[in-house]
mmCIF file of the N, C-alpha and C atoms, coordinates in Angstrom:
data_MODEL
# 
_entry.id   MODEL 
# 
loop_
_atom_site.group_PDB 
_atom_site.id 
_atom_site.type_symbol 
_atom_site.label_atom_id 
_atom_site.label_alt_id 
_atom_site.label_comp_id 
_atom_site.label_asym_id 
_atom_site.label_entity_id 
_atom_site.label_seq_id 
_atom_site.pdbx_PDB_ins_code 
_atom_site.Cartn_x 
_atom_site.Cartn_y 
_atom_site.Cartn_z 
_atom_site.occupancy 
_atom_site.B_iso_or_equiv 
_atom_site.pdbx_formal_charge 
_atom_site.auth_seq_id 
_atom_site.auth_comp_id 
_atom_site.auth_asym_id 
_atom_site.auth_atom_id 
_atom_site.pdbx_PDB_model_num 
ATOM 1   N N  . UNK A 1 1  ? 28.615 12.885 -16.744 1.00 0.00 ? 1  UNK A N  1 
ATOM 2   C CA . UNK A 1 1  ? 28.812 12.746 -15.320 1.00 0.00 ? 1  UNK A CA 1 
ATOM 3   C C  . UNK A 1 1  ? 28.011 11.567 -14.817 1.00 0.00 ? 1  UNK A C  1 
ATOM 4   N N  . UNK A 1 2  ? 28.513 11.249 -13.376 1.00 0.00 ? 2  UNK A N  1 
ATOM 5   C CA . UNK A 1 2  ? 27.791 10.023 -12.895 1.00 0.00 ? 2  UNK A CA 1 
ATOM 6   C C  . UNK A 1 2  ? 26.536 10.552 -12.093 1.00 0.00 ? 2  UNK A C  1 
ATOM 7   N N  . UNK A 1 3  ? 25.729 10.070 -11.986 1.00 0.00 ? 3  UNK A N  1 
ATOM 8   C CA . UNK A 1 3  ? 25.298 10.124 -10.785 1.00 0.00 ? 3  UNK A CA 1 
ATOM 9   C C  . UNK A 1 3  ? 24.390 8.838  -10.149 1.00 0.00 ? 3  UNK A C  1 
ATOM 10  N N  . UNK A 1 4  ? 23.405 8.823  -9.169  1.00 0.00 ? 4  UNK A N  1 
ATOM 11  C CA . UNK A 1 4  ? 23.257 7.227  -8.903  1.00 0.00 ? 4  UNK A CA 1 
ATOM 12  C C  . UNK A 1 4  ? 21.284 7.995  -8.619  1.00 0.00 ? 4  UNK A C  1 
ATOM 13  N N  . UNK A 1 5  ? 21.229 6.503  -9.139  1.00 0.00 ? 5  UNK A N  1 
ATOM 14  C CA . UNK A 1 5  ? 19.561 6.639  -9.139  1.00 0.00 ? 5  UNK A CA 1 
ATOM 15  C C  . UNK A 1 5  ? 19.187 5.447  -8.801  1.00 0.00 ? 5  UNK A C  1 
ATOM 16  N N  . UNK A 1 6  ? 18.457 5.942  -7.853  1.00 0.00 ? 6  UNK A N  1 
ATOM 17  C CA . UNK A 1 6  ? 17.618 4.279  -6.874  1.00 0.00 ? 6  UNK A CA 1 
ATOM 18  C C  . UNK A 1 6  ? 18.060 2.954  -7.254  1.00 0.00 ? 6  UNK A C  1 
ATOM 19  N N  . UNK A 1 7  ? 20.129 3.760  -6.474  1.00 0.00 ? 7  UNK A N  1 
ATOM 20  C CA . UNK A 1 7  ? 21.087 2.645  -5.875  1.00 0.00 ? 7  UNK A CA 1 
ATOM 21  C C  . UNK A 1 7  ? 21.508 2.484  -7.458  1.00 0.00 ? 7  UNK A C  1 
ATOM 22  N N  . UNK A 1 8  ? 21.453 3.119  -8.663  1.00 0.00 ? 8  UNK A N  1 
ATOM 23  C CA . UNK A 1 8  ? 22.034 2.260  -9.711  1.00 0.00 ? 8  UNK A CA 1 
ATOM 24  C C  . UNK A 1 8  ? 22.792 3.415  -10.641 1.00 0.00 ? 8  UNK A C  1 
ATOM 25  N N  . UNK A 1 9  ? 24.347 3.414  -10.923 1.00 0.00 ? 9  UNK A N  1 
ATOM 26  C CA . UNK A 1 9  ? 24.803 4.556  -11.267 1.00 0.00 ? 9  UNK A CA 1 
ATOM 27  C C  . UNK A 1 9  ? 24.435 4.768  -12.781 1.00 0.00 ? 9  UNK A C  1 
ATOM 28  N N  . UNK A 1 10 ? 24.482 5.856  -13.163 1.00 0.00 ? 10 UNK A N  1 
ATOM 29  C CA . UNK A 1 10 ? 23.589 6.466  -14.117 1.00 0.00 ? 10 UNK A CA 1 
ATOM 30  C C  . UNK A 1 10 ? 24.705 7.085  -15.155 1.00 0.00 ? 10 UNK A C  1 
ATOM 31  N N  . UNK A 1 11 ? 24.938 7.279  -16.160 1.00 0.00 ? 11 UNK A N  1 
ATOM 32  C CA . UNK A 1 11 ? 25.779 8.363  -16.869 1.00 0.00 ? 11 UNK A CA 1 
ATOM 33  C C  . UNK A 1 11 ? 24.604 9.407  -17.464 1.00 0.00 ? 11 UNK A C  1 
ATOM 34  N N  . UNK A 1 12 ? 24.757 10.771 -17.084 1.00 0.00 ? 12 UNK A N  1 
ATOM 35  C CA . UNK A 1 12 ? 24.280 11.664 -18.174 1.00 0.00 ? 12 UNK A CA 1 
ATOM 36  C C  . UNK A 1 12 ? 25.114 12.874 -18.233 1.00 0.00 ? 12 UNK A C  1 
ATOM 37  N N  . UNK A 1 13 ? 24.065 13.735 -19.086 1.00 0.00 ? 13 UNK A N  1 
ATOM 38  C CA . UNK A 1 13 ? 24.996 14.727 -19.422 1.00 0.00 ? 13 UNK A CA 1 
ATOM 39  C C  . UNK A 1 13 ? 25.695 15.783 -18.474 1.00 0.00 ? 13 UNK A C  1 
ATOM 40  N N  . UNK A 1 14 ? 26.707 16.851 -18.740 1.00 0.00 ? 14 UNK A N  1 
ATOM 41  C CA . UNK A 1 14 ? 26.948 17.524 -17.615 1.00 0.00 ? 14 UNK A CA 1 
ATOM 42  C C  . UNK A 1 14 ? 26.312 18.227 -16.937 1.00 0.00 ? 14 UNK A C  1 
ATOM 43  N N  . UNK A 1 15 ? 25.167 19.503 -17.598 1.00 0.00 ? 15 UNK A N  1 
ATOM 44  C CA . UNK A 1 15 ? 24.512 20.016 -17.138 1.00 0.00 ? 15 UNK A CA 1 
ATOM 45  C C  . UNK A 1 15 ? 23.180 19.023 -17.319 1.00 0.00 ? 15 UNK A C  1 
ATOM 46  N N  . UNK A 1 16 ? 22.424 19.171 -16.579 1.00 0.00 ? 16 UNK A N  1 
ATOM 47  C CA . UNK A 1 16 ? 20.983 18.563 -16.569 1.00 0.00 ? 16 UNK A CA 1 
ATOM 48  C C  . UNK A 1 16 ? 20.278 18.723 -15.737 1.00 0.00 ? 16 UNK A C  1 
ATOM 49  N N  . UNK A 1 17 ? 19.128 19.280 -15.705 1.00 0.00 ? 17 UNK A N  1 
ATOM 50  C CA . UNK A 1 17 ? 18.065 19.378 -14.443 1.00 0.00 ? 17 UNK A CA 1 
ATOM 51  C C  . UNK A 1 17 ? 17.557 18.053 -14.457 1.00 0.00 ? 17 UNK A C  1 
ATOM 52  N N  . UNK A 1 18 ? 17.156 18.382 -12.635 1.00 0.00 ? 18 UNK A N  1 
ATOM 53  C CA . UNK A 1 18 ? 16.258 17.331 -12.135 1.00 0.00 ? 18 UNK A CA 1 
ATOM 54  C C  . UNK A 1 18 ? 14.928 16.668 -13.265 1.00 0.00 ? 18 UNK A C  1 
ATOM 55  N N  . UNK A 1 19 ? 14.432 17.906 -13.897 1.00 0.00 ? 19 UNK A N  1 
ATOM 56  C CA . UNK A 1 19 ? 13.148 17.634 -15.041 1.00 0.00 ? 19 UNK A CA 1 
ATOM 57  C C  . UNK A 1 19 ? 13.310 16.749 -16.248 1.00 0.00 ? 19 UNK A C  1 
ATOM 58  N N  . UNK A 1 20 ? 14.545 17.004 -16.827 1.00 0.00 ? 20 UNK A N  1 
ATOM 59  C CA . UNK A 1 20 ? 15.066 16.713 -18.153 1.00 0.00 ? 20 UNK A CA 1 
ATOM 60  C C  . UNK A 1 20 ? 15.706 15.016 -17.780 1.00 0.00 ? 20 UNK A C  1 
ATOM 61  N N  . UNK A 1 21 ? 16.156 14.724 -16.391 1.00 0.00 ? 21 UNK A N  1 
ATOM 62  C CA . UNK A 1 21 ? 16.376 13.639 -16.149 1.00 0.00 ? 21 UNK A CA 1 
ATOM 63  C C  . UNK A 1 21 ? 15.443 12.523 -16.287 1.00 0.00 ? 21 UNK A C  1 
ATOM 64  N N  . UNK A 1 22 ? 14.087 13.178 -15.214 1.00 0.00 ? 22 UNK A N  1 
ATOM 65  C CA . UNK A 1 22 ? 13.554 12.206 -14.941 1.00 0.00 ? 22 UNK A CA 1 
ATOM 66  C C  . UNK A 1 22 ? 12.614 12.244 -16.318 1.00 0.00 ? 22 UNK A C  1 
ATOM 67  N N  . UNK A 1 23 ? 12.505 12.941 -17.133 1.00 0.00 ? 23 UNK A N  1 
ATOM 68  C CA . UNK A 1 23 ? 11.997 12.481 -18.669 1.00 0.00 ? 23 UNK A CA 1 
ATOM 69  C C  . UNK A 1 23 ? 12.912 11.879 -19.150 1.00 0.00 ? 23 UNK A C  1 
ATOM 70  N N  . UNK A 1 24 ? 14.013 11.899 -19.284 1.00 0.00 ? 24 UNK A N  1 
ATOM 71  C CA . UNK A 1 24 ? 14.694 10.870 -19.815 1.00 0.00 ? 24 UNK A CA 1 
ATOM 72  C C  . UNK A 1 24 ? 14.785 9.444  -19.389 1.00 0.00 ? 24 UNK A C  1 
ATOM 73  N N  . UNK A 1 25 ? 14.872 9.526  -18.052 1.00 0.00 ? 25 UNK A N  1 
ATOM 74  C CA . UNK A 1 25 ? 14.348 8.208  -17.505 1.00 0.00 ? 25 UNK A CA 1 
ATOM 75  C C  . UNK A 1 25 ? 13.016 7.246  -18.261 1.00 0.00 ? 25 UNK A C  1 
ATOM 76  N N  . UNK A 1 26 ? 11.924 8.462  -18.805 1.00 0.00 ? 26 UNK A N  1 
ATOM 77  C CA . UNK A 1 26 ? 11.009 7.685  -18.737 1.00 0.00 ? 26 UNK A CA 1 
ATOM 78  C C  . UNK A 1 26 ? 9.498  7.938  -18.020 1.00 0.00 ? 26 UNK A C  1 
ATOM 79  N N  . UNK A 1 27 ? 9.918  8.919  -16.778 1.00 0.00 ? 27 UNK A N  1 
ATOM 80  C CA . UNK A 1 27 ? 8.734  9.325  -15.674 1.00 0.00 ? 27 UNK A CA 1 
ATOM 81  C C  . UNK A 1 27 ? 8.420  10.037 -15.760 1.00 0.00 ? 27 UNK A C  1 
ATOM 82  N N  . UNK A 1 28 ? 6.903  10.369 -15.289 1.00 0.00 ? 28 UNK A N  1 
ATOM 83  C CA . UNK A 1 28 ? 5.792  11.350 -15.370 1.00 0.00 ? 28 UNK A CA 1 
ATOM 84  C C  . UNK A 1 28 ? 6.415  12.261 -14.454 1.00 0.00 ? 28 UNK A C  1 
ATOM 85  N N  . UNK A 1 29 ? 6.163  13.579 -14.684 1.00 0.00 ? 29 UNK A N  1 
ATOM 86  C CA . UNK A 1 29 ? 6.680  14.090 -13.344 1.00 0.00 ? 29 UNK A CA 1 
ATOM 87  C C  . UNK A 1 29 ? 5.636  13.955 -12.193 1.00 0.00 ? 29 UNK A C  1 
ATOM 88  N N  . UNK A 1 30 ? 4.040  14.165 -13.062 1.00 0.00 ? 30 UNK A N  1 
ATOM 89  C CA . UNK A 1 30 ? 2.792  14.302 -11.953 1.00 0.00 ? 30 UNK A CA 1 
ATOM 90  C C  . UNK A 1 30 ? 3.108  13.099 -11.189 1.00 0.00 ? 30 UNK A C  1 
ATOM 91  N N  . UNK A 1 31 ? 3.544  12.136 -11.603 1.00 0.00 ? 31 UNK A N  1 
ATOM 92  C CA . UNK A 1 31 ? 3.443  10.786 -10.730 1.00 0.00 ? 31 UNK A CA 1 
ATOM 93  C C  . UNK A 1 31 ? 4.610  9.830  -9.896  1.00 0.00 ? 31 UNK A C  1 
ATOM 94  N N  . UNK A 1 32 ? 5.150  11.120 -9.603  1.00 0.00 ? 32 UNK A N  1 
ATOM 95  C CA . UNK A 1 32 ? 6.498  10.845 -8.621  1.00 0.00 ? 32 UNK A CA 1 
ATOM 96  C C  . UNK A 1 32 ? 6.712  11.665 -7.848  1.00 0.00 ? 32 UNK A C  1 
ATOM 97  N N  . UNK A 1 33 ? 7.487  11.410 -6.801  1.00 0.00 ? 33 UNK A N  1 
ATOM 98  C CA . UNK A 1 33 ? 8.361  12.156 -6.139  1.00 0.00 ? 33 UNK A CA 1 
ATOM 99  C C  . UNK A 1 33 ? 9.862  11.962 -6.179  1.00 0.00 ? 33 UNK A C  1 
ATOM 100 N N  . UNK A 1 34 ? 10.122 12.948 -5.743  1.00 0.00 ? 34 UNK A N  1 
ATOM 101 C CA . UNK A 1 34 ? 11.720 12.815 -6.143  1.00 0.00 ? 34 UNK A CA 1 
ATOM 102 C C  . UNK A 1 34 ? 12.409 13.316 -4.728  1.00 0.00 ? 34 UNK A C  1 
ATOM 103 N N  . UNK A 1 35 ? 13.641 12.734 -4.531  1.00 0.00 ? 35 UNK A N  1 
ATOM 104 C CA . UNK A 1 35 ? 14.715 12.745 -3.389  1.00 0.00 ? 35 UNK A CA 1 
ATOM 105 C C  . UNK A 1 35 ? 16.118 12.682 -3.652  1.00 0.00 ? 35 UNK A C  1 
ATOM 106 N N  . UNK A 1 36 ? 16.727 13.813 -3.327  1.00 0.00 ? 36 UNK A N  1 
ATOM 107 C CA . UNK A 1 36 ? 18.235 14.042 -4.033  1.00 0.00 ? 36 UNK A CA 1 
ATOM 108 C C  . UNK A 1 36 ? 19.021 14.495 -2.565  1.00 0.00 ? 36 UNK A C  1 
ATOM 109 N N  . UNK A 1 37 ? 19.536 13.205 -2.506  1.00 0.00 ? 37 UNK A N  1 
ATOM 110 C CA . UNK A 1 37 ? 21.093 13.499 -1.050  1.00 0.00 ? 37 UNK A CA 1 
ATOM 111 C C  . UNK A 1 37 ? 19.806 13.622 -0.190  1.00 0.00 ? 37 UNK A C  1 
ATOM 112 N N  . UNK A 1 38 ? 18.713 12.979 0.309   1.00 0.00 ? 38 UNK A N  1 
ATOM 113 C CA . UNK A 1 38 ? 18.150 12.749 1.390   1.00 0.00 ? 38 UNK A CA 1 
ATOM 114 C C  . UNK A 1 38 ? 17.166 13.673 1.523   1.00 0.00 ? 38 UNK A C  1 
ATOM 115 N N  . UNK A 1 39 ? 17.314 14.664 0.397   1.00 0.00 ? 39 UNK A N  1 
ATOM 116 C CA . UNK A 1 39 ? 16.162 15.685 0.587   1.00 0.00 ? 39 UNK A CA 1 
ATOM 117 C C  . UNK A 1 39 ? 15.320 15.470 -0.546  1.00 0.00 ? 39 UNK A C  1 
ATOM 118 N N  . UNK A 1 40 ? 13.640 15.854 0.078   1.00 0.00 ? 40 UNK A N  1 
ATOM 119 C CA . UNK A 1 40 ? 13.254 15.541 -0.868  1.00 0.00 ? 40 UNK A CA 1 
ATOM 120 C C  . UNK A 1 40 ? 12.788 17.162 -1.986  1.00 0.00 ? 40 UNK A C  1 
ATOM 121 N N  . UNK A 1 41 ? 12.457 17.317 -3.483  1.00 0.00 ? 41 UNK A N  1 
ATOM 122 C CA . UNK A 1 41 ? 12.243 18.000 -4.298  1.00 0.00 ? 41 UNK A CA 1 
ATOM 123 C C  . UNK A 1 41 ? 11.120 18.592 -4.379  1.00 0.00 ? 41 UNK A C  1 
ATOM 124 N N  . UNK A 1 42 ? 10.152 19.571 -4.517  1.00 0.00 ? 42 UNK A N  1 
ATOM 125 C CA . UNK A 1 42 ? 9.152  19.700 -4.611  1.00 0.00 ? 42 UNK A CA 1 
ATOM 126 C C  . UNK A 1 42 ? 9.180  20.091 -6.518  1.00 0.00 ? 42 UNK A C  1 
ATOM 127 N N  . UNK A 1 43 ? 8.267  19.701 -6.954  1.00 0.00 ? 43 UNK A N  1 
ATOM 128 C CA . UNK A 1 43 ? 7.754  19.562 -8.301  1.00 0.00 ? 43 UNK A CA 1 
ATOM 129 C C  . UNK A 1 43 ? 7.895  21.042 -9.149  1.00 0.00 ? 43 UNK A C  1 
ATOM 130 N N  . UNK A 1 44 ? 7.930  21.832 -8.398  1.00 0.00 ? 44 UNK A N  1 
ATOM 131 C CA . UNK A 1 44 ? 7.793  23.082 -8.987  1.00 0.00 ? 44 UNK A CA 1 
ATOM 132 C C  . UNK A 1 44 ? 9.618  23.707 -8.860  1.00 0.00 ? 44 UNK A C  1 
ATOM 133 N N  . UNK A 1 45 ? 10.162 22.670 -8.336  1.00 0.00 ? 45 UNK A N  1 
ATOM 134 C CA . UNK A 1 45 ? 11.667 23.089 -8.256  1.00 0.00 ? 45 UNK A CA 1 
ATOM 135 C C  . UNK A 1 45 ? 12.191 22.324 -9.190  1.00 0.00 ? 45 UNK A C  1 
ATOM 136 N N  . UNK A 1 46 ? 11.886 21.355 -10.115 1.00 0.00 ? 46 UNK A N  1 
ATOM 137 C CA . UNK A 1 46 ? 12.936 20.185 -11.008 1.00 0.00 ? 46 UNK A CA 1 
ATOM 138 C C  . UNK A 1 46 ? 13.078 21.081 -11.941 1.00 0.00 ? 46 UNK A C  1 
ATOM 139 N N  . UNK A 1 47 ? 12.353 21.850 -12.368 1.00 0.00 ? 47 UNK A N  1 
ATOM 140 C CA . UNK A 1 47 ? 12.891 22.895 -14.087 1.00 0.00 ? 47 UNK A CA 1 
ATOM 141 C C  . UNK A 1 47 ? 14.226 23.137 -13.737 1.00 0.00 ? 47 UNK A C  1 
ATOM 142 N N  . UNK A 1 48 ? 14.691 24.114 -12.468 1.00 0.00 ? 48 UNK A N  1 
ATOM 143 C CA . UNK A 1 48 ? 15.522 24.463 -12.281 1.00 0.00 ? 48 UNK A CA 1 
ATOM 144 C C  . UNK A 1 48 ? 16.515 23.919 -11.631 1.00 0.00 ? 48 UNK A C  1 
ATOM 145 N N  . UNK A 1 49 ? 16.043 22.529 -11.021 1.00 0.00 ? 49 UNK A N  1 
ATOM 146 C CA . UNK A 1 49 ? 16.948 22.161 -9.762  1.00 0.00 ? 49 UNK A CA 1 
ATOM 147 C C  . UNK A 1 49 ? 18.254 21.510 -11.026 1.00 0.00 ? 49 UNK A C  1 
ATOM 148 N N  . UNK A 1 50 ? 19.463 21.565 -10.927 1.00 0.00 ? 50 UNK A N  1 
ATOM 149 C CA . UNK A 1 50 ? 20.377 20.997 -11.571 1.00 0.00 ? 50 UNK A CA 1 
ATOM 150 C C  . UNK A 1 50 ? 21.433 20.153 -10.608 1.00 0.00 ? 50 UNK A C  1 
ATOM 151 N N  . UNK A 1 51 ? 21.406 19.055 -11.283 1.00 0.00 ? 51 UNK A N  1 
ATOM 152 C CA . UNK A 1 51 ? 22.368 17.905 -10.685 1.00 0.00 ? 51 UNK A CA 1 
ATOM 153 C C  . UNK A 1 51 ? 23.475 18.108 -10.908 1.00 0.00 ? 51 UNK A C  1 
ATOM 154 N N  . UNK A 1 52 ? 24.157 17.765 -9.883  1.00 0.00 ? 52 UNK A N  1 
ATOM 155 C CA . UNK A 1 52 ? 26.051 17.699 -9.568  1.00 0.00 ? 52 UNK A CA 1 
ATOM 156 C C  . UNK A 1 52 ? 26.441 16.090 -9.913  1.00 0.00 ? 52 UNK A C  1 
ATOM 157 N N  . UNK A 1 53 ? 27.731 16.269 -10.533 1.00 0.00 ? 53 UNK A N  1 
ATOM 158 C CA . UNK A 1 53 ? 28.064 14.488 -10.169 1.00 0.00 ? 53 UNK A CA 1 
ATOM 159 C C  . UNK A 1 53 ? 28.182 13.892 -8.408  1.00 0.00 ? 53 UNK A C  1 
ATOM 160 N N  . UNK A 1 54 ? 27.964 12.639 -8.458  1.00 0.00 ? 54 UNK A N  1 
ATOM 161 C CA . UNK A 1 54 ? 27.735 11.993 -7.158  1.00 0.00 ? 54 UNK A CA 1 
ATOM 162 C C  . UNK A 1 54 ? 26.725 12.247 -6.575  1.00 0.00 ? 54 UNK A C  1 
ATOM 163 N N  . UNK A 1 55 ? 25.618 13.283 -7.018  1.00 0.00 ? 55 UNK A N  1 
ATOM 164 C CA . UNK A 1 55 ? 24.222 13.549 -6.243  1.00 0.00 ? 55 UNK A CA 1 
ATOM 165 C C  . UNK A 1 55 ? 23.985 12.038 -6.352  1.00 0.00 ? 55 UNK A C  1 
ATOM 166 N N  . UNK A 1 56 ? 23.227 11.610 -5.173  1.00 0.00 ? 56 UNK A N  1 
ATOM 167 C CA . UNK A 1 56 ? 22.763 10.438 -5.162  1.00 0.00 ? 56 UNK A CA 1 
ATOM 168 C C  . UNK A 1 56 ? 20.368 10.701 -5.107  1.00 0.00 ? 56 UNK A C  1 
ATOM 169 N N  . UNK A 1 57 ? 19.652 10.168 -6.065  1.00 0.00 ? 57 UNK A N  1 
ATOM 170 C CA . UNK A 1 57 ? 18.534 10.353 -6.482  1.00 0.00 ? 57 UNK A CA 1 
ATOM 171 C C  . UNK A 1 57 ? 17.763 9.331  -6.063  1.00 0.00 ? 57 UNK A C  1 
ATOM 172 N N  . UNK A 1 58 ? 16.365 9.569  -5.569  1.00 0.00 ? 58 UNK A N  1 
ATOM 173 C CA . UNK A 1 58 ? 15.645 8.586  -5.449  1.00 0.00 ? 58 UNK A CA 1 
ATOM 174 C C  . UNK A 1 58 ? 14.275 8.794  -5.876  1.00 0.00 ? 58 UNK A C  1 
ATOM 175 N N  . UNK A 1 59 ? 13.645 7.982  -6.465  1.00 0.00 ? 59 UNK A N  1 
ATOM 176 C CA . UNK A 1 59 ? 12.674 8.504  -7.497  1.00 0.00 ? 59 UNK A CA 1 
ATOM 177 C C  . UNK A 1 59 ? 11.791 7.375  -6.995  1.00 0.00 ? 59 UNK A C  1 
ATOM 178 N N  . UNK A 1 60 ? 10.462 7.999  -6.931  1.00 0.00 ? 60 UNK A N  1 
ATOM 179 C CA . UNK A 1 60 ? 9.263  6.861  -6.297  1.00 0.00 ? 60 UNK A CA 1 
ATOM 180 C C  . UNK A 1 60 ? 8.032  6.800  -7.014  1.00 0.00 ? 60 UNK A C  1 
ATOM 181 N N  . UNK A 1 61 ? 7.534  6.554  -7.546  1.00 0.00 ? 61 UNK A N  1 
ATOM 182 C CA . UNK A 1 61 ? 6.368  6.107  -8.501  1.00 0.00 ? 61 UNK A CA 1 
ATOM 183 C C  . UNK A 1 61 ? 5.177  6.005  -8.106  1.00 0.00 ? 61 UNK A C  1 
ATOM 184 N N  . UNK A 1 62 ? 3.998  6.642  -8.252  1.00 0.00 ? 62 UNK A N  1 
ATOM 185 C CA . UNK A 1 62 ? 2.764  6.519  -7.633  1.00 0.00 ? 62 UNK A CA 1 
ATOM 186 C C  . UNK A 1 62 ? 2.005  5.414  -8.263  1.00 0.00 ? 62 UNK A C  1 
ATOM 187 N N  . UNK A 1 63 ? 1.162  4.494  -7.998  1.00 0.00 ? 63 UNK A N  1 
ATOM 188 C CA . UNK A 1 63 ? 0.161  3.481  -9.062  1.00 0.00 ? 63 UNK A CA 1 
ATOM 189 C C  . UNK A 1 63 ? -0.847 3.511  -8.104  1.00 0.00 ? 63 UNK A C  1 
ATOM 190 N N  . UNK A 1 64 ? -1.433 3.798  -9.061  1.00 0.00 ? 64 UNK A N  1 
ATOM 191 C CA . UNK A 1 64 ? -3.336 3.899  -8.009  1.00 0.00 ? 64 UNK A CA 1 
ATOM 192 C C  . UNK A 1 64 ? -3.896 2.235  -8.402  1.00 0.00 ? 64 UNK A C  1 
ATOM 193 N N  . UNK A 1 65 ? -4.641 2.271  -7.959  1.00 0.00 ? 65 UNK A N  1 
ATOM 194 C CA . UNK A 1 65 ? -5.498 0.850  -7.730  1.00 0.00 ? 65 UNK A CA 1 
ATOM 195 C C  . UNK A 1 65 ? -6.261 1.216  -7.050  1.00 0.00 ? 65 UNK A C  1 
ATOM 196 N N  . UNK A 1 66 ? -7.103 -0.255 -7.217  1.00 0.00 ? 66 UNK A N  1 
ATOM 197 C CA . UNK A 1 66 ? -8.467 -0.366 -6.114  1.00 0.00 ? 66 UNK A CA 1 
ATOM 198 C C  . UNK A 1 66 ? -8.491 -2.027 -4.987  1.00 0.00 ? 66 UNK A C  1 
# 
């Protein structure tokens, strides 16, 4: 299925949680937030939250500095 991730369409599998995505992506979960169709996710919901095709995702990255 498609779906689109910060503006860029994505292919994965049919079933897939929010969790299993954004490891596949690559991302920490501690160090993001996540936003699906304008809402945003709380961290303790991605195990279970499961994506539809056309959900549209937005994924934001924390970097600390000084």
């Amino acid at each position: 299925m498609e779906i689109v991730v910060n503006g860029e369409t994505t292919e994965c599998e049919e079933i897939i949680t929010l969790e299993a995505l954004v490891g596949k992506l690559g991302y920490q979960k501690n160090r993001i937030a996540a936003e699906v169709n304008g809402e945003i996710v709380t961290k303790s919901e991605y195990e279970n939250f499961i994506l539809k095709p056309a959900d549209k995702l937005e994924i934001v990255s924390f970097v600390g500095g000084g």
